[in-house]
C-alpha positions in Angstrom: 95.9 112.7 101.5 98.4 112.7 98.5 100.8 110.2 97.4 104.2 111.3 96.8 104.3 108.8 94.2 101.0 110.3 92.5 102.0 114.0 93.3 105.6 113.1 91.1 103.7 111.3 88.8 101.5 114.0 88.1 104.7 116.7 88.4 106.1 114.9 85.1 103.0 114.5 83.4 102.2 118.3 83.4 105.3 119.5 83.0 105.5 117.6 79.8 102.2 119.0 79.2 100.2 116.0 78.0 97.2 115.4 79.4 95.3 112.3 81.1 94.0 111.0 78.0 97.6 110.7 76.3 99.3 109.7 79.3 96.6 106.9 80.0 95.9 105.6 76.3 100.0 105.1 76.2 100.3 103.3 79.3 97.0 101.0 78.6 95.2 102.5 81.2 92.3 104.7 81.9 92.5 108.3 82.4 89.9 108.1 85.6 92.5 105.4 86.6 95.6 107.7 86.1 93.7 110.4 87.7 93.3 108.1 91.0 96.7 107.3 90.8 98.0 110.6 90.5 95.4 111.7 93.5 96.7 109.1 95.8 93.1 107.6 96.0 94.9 104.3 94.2 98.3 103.2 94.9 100.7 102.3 92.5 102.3 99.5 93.7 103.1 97.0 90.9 106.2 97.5 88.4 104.5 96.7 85.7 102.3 99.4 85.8 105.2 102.1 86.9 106.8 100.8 84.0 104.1 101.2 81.4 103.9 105.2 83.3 107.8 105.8 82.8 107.4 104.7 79.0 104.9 106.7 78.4 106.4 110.1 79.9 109.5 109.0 78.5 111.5 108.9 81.6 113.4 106.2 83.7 111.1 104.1 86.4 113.0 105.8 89.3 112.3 109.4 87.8 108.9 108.3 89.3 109.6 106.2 92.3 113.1 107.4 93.4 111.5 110.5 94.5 109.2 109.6 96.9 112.2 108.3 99.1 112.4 110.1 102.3 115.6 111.6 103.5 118.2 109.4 104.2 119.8 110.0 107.7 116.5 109.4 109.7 117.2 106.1 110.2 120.4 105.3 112.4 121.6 102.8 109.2 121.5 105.8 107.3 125.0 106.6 109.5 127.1 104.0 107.2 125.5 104.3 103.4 128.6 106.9 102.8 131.2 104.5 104.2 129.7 101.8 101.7 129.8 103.8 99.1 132.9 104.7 99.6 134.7 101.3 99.9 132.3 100.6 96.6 134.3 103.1 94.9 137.5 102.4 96.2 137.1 98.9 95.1 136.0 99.7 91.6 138.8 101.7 91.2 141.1 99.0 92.4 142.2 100.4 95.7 140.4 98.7 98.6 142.8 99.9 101.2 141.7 97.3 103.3 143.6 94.5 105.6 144.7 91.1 103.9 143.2 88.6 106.6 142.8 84.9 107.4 140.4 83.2 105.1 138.4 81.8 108.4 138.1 85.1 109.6 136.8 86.6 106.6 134.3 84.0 106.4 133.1 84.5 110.3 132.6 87.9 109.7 130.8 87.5 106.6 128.5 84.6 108.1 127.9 87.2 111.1 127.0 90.3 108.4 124.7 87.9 106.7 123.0 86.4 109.6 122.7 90.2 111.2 120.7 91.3 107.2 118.4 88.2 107.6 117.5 89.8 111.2 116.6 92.6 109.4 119.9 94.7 111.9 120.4 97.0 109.4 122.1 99.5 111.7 124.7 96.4 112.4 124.8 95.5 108.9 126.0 98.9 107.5 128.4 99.3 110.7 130.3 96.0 109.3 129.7 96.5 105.7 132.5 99.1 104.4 135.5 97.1 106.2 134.4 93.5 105.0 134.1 94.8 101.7 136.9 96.7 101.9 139.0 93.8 103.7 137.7 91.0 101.1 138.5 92.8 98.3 142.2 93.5 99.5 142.7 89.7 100.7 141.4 88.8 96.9 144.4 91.0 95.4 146.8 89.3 98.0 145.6 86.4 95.9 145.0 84.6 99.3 142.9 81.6 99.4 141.6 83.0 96.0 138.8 80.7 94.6 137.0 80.5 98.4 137.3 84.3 98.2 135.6 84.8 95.4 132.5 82.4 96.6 132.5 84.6 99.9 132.8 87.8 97.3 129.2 86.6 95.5 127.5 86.0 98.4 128.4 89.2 100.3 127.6 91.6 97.5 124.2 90.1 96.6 123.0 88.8 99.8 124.8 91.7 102.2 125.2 94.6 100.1 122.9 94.7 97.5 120.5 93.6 99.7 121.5 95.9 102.8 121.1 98.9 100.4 118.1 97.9 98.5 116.2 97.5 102.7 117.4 100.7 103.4 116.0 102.6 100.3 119.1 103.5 98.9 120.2 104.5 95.1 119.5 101.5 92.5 122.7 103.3 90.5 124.6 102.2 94.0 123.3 98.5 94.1 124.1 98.1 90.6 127.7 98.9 91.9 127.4 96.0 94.6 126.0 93.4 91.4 128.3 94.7 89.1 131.4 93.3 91.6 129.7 90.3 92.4 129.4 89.8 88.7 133.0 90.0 88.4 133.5 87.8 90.7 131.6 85.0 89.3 133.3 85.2 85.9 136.3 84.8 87.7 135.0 81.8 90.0 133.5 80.1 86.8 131.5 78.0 89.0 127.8 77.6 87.8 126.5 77.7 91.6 127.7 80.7 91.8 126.9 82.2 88.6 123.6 81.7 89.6 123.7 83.7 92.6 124.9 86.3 90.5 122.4 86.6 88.3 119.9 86.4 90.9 121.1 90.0 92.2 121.5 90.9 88.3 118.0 90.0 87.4 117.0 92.2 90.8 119.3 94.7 89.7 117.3 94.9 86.1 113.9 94.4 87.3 114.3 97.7 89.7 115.4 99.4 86.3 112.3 98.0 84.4 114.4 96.1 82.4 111.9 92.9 82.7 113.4 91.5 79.0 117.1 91.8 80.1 116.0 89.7 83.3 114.9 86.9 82.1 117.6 86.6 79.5 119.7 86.6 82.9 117.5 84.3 84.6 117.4 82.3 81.5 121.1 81.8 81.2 122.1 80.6 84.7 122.1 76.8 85.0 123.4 75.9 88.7 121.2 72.2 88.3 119.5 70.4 90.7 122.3 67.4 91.7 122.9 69.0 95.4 120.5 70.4 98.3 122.2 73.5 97.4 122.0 73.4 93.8 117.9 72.7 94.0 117.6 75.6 96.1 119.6 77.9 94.1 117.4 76.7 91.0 114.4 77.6 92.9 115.4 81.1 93.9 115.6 81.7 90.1 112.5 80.2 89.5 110.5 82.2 92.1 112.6 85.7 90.3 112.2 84.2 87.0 107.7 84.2 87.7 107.9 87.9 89.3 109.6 89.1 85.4 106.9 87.3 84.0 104.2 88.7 86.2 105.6 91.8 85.5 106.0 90.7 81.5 102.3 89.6 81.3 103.2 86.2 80.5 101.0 84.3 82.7 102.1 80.9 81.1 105.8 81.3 82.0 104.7 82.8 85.4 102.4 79.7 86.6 105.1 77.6 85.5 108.1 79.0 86.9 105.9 78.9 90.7 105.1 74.9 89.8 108.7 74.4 89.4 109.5 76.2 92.3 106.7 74.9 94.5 108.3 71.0 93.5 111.9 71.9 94.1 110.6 73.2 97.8 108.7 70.0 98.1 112.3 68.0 98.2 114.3 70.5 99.7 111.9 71.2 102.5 111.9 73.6 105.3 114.9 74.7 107.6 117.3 75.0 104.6 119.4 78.4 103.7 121.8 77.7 101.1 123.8 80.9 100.0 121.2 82.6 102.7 118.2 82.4 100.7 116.2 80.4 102.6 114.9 78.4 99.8 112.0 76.2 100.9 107.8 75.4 100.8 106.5 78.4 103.0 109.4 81.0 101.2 107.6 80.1 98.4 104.3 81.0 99.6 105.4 83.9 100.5 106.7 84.7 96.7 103.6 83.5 95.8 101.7 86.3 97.1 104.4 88.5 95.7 103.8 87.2 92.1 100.0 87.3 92.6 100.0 91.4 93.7 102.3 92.0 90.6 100.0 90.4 88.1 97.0 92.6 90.1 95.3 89.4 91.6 95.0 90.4 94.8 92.2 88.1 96.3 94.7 85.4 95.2 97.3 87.2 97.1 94.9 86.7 100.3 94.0 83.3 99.8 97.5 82.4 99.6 98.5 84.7 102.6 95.8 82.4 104.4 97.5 79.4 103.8 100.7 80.3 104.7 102.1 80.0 108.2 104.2 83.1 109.3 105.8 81.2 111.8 107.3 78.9 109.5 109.4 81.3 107.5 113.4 81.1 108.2 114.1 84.7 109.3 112.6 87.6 110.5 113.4 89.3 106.7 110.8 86.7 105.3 107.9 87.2 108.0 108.5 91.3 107.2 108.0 90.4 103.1 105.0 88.3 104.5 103.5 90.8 106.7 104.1 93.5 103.9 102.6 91.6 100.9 99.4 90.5 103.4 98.8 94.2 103.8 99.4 95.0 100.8 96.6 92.8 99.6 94.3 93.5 102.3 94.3 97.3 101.3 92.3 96.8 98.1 89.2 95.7 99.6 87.5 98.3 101.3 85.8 95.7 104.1 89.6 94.7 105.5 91.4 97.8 105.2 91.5 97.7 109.4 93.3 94.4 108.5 95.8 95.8 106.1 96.9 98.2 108.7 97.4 95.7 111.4 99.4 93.6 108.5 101.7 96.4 107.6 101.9 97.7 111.4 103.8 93.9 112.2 105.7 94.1 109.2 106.7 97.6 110.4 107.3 96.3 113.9 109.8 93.6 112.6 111.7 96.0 110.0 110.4 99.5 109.9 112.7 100.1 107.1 111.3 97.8 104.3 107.8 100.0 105.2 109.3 103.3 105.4 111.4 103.0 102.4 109.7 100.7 100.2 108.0 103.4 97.7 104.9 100.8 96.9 104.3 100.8 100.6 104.5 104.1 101.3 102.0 104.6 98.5 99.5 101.9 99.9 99.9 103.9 103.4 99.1 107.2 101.4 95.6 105.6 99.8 94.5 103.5 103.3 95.1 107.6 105.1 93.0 108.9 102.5 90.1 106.1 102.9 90.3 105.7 105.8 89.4 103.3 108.5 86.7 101.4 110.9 88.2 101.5 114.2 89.8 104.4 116.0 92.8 102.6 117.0 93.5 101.4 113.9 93.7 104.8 112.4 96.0 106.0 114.7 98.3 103.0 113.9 98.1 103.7 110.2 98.4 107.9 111.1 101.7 106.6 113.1 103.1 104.7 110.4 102.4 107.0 107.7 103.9 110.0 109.7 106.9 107.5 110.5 107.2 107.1 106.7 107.9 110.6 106.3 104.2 111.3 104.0 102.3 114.3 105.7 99.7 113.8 107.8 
């Protein structure tokens, strides 16, 4: 079958009118490679390489990913994205209409919001999202318990609604809204804790947009330390981000080193620990790990790692989805565990069918395993369930 990501890709490339050769030879590829790409028989499924493509046809990254979203309003989340986007706007434009409240109550609701994302509740999430942002926001103007505000302000718009909209498939241009607040926030709060935070979902925001340089300048430039618990795991959040750019950068030095420092920082933190909800800690990193390993196209490192990892050890059921996912993910390239693969993606799917269905690298791996096929029977009709569920035709 085709990929919608391959079936765009090829869209752009022959409405420009350049042909495999040129396309490929700018991007550093192959043209029998492109050609699989474009025929879904590969998937593209690392940013470096999308990237390299948008360069080369001269568009933006999401001209070529973006539109192999499916439809939002399938999914019952989709219900809310408006009324997010709305109290986005309403707050950028300085009129939150929302309810000054209680500093304690703010900060239950936003513990509960939180706690509901890591559960992967994304129906939940985006029922409570518009009035917490709308409330925090008006409570902040009140200038009502102002400094704790802004900390709460941080962590909701990176960890809540950047990261609610990114799960959901949503547009980048709308996340970028969520960053850009929790950006101003931080400048405010001038606390460096917290200024890491923010350029954690600043360097997310940029890599999305291919901007790869830009993030590790970001990355670069936050120093939250490594005196607290909190600071250590903070520091090794940006570490983890910081050898994704460089996977993505082809700097394998910086990469390998970023993971080491990460991977020692886990070592003394240790497991059980969720400091501004990222959930910072030895098997979290394995879990990156495999991440890093599938963007720098090492994918029987991605499997060994998966294969040290126990999934049962990760904090929340967001991290054993992103484990699940990246397992698959990995498993599809080798044509001997494809069954595998399925069954990885299938759990994954299981715990949140949204990070599957709107994830446009996964929807392209699900396009290439439909078009290979599989051993079993069953499995097929798993993977023909999940692909149909992910709105590619089948």
């Amino acid at each position: 079958m085709s990929s919608p990501i391959g079936n765009r890709l090829r869209e752009i490339r022959k409405a420009q009118g350049k042909s495999l050769a040129v396309i490929s030879g700018l991007a550093g590829i192959s043209p029998s490679y492109l050609s699989r790409l474009e025929s879904g028989d590969r998937a593209l499924d690392r940013r470096s390489l999308v990237v390299a493509l948008a360069n080369a046809l001269e568009v933006a990254p999401s001209e070529i990913t973006g539109a192999a979203t499916i439809t939002m309003g399938e999914l019952e989340e989709d219900h809310s994205l408006n009324q997010v986007r709305l109290a986005l706007l309403a707050v950028s434009m300085g009129d939150p209409r929302g309810e000054v409240m209680p500093l304690e109550a703010l900060m239950v609701r936003a513990s509960d919001l939180l706690a509901k994302q890591r559960e992967c509740d994304y129906a939940l999430v985006g029922a409570l999202l518009p009035q917490l942002i709308r409330d925090l926001h008006a409570t902040l103007d009140a200038r009502r318990d102002e400094r704790e505000i802004l900390r709460l302000l941080v962590t909701t718009h990176v960890q809540g609604t950047q990261a609610w909209l990114g799960d959901i498939g949503a547009s980048m241009d709308l996340a970028w809204q969520a960053v850009s607040l929790a950006q101003r926030a931080a400048e405010r709060l001038d606390e460096p804790l917290y200024g890491a935070v923010s350029a954690f979902g600043t360097a997310f925001g940029l890599i999305g947009a291919g901007g790869f340089d830009m993030a590790a300048r970001t990355l670069a430039d936050a120093t939250p330390g490594t005196t607290t618990s909190a600071d250590m795991q903070v520091s090794g959040m940006l570490s983890l981000t910081s050898s994704l750019v460089s996977a993505a950068r082809k700097d394998n030095t910086q990469r390998i080193a970023a993971l080491d420092h990460a991977a020692d920082l886990a070592v003394h933190v240790g497991e059980g620990n969720n400091a501004l909800w990222f959930g910072f800690g030895p098997s979290n990193v394995g879990v990156w790990r495999m991440s890093v390993a599938l963007e720098a196209g090492e994918h029987a490192d991605a499997v060994k790692i998966a294969e040290m990892v126990n999934p049962d050890a990760l904090p929340t059921p967001t991290r054993r989805s992103a484990y699940y996912r990246e397992y698959g993910r990995a498993l599809a390239r080798f044509p001997k565990r494809r069954d595998e693969a399925v069954l990885m993606l299938r759990r994954a799917e299981k715990i949140s069918p949204a990070r599957i269905h709107r994830h446009p690298f996964m929807r392209s791996i699900l396009a290439e395993l439909v078009a290979k096929g599989t051993k079993q029977a069953a499995v097929g009709r798993e993977l023909r369930g999940m692909a149909y569920r992910s709105g590619l035709r089948v």
